[in-house]
N, C-alpha and C positions, 0 to 999 in steps of 0.2 A: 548370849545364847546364840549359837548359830543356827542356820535353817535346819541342819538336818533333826538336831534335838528337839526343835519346833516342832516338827512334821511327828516326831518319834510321840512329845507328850500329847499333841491335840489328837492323836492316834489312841493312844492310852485312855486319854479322857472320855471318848466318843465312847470307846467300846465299854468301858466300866457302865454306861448309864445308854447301854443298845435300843433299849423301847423307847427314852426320851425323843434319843436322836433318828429315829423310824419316823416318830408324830411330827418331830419340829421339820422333818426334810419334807413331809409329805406336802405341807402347804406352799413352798417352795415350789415342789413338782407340780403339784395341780397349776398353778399361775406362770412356770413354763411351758407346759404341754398345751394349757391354753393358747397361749400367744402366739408359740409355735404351730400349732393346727389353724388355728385361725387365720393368720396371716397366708399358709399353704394353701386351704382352702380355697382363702379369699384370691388367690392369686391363681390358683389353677381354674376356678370358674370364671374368671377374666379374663385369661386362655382361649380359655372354650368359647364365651361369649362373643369374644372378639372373630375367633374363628370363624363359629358361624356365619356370623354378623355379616364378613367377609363374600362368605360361599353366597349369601341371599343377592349380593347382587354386585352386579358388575364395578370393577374400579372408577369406572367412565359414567356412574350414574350419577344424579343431581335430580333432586326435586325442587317444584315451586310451589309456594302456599303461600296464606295471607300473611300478615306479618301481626304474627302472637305476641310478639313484645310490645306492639301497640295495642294489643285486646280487640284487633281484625280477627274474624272470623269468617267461614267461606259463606256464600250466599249468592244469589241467582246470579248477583252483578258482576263476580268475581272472577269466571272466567266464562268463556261458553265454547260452543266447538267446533269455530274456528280458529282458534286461537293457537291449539298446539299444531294446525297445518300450516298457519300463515310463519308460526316460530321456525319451524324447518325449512321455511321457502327462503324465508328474509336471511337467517343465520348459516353461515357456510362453516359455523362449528359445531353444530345438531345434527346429527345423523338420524335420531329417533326421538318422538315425544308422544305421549299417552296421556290423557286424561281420563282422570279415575273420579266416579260418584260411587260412594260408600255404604251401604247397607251394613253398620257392624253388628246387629241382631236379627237376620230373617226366619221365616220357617221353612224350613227341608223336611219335603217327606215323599213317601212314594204315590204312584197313584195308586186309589182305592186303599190305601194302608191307613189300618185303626191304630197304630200305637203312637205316642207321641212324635209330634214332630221333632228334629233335630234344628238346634239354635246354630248358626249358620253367620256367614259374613260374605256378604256378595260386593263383587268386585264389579260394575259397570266401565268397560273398558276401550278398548284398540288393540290392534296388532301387534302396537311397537310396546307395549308394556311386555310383552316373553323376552326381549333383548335385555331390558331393565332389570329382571329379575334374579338374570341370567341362569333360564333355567330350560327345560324343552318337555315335552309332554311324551311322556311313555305310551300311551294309546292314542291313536286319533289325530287330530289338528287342534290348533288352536285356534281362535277365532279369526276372521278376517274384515278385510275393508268390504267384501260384500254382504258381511252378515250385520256390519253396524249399519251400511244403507239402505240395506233391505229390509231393518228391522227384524233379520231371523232370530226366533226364536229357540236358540240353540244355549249350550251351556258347556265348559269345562269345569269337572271337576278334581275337585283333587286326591291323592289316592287313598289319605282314608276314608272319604265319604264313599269312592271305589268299594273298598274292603268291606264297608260297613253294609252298603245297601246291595250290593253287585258279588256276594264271594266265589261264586262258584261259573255264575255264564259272566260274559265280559257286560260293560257298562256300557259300550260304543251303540248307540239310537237307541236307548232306551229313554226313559220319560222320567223325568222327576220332575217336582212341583216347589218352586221356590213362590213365597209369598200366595200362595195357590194361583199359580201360572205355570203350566209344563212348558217346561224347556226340555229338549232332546239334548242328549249329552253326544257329545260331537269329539269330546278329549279327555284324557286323564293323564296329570301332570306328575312329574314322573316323582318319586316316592326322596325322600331326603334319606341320606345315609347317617344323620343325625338325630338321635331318639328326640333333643331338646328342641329341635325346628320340626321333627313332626310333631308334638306335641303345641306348636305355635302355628305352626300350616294345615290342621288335620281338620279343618272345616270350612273351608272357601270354596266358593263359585264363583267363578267368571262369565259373565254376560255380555252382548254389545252393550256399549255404552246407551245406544238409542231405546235399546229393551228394555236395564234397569232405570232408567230416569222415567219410562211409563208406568213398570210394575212398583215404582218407590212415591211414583206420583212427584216428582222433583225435578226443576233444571240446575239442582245446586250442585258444581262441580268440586270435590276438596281439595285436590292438587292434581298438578301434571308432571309425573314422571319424564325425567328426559335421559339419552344418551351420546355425550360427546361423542364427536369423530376419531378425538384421540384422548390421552391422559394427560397431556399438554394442552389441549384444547379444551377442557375442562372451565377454567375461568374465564373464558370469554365466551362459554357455550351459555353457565350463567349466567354473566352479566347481559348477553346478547337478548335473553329471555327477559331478563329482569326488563329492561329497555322497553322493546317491545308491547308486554303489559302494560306499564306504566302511560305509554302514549296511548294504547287504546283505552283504558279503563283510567279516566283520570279519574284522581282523588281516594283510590285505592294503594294499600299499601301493600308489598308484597315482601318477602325473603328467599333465597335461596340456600340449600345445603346440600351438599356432596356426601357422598359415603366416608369418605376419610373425616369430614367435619362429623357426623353422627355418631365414627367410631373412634372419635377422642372426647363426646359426652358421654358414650357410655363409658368409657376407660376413667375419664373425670368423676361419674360416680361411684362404681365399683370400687376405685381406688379412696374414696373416701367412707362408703360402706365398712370395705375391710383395715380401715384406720381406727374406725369407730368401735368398732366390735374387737379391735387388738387391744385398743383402749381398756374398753369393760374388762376384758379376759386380763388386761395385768394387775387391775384394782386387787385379783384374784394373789398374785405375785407380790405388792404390799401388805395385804392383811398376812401373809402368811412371814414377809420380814419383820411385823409388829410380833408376831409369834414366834421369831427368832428373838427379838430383846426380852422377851416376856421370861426367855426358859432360861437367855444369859443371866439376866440378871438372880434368878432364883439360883442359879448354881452360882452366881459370887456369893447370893446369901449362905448357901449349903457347905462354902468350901474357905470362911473364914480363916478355920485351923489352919490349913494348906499356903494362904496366900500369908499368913503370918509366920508360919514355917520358912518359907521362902526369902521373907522379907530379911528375919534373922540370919539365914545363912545365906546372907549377901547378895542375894536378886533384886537387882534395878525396879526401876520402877517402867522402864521399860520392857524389860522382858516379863513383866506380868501382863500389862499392857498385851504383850504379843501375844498370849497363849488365848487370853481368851477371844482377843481379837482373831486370833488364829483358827478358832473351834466355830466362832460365828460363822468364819468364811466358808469353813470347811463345810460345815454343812451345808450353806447355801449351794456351794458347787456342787456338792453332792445329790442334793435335788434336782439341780441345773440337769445334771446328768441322768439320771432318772425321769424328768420331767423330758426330756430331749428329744430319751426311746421313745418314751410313749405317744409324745407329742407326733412325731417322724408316722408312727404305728400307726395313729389313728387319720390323721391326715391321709393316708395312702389308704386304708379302708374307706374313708367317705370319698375320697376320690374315686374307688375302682366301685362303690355302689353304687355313685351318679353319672361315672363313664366318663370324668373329664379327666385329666394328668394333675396327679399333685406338684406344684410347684414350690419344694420345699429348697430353697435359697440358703446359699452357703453364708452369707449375711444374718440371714435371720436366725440362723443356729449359734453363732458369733457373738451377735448382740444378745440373742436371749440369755446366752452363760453371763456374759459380760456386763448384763442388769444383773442376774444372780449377785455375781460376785461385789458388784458396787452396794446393793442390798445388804450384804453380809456385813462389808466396811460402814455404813451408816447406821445401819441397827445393831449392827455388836461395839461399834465406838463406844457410845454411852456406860454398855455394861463392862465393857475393857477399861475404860479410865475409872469410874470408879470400884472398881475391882485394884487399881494399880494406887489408888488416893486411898487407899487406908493406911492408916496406921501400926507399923509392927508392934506393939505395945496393947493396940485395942483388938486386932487380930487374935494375939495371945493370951485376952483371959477368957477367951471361951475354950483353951485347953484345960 
């Protein structure tokens, strides 16, 4: 039998029995379209993520905290604040370091205002954390070295706390009440062009460092922000830091991470997120190969006369073999293909709803036919070969 006769009977077969081959393709497609959207998905919000990720802060940043792989945790001892002035004096690869004490749940509200207060995260700070973040303030200033020594009582906020308490007259000297302590807002930082980081930055205040460690009642610092002098200078700006600490706070452990190290754990999880979940989504693509054997083999039951017919007038035992081997396949790719569009479809709709890029990869459209069709060949073997192991004799008396 050669290919094109193949092609002409698994043609023939398919279309005689239209509604079978509708139901047995559909589970195919579903466990295509799955894997294919999935994998998109997963791969355009790891895009986006990383993007961000990027914009939040400069190539040249590096933070220092305690060292969590030992179960260090920050506390009074851990750093204090001289620490990130003597790092820039000592280090001639530090251009800027910030130490930051953490408020990650305060109250924000206005003065005299009855409505709930707004849950809040106050940033206790320095000057040199706006380089860090690499960002600038659209209203105002940002803090300075005489508002952390003079303990003024000032504040920047950010622009949705702006939008939310300020919509109409600006925010600049006005009064808000963090932890019920007014601060004067002296800045507002300038708005992200990313829905995904305002929805992460859309409640911060920044204070002197000396303000928030009174209003928090704490000397506990959680890390210092630094900034190399250059992108090359990067590793020895840590290590210079690490050094430093370590002579003045013996017996404390510390770690350092760069932005490139932060944006290869989150790339390390995402990527194993959307491995996970392509996972699940193909279990979807075997049950529905289990449901290609299921239908082959009820059509060798259904089409004994046939494959007896054949057997008589002279058809191998391979080209019986082929046909239905050939109908397995065929429909698998035919889902493949179905499942493709839809997959392709809907990935680019979840993509343009949550505003990131679908990254649907000329590979993974490759691979997904390319399990179709290996599917096809393992679940329609079984019913091909014994569809080809009968007997012309046993075939023929159910004529």
């Amino acid at each position: 039998m050669n290919f094109a006769d193949l092609i002409r009977i698994v043609w023939d077969n398919l279309k005689a029995h239209r509604m079978r081959a509708v139901l047995t393709t559909l589970g195919i497609a579903i466990g295509i379209a799955g894997v294919i959207a999935v994998v998109a998905i997963g791969q355009g919000g790891e895009a986006a993520i990383m993007s961000e990720l990027e914009s939040m802060g400069s190539n040249r940043y590096f933070e220092i905290g305690p060292n969590y792989m030992k179960n260090e945790t920050a506390d009074s001892k851990t750093f204090n604040l001289q620490d990130h002035v003597l790092i820039k004096e000592l280090s001639p690869a530090v251009e800027k370091m910030a130490p930051i004490t953490l408020g990650p749940m305060v109250d924000l509200r206005l003065p005299n205002s009855k409505e709930k207060p707004m849950m809040a995260t106050l940033y206790g700070t320095t000057p040199d954390l706006l380089a860090g973040l690499n960002g600038s303030t659209e209203q105002g200033r940002f803090l300075t070295d005489a508002d952390v020594t003079a303990h003024s009582r000032v504040a920047v906020i950010d622009a949705g706390i702006a939008e939310k308490y300020f919509p109409e007259e600006g925010a600049l000297g006005k009064k808000i009440f963090v932890q019920d302590t007014p601060l004067t807002v002296v800045g507002v930082m300038e708005k992200s062009p990313s829905s995904m980081m305002q929805a992460l930055s859309s409640r911060i205040v920044y204070a002197p460092i000396t303000v928030a460690q009174e209003m928090l009642n704490t000397k506990v610092i959680s890390q210092l922000c630094g900034v190399a002098v250059s992108e090359e200078a990067l590793p020895q700006a840590t290590s210079d830091s690490l050094k430093i600490l370590e002579k003045r706070h013996p017996g404390v452990s510390y770690m350092g991470s760069t932005m490139e190290e932060q944006l290869d754990m989150v790339n390390n999880v995402t990527s194993v997120l959307t491995l996970i979940i392509g996972a699940v989504a193909g279990i979807a693509l075997l049950v529905g190969g289990v449901g290609v054997m299921n239908i082959m083999l009820v059509a060798v039951s259904e089409r004994t006369r046939e494959i007896g017919l054949l057997k008589a007038l002279g058809a191998r035992r391979r080209d019986i073999m082929q046909q239905f081997l050939g109908e397995a396949v065929a429909l698998c790719l035919l889902g493949g293909l179905i499942g493709m569009a839809f997959g392709i479809g809907g990935a680019f709709i979840i993509a343009l709803a949550a505003n990131w890029p679908p990254l649907v990869s000329v590979w993974t459209v490759l691979l997904a036919l390319g399990f179709s069709a290996v599917v096809g060949v393992f679940f329609g073997l079984y019913p091909a070969s014994r569809a080809a192991s009968l007997s012309p004799a046993e075939a023929l008396r159910s004529l």
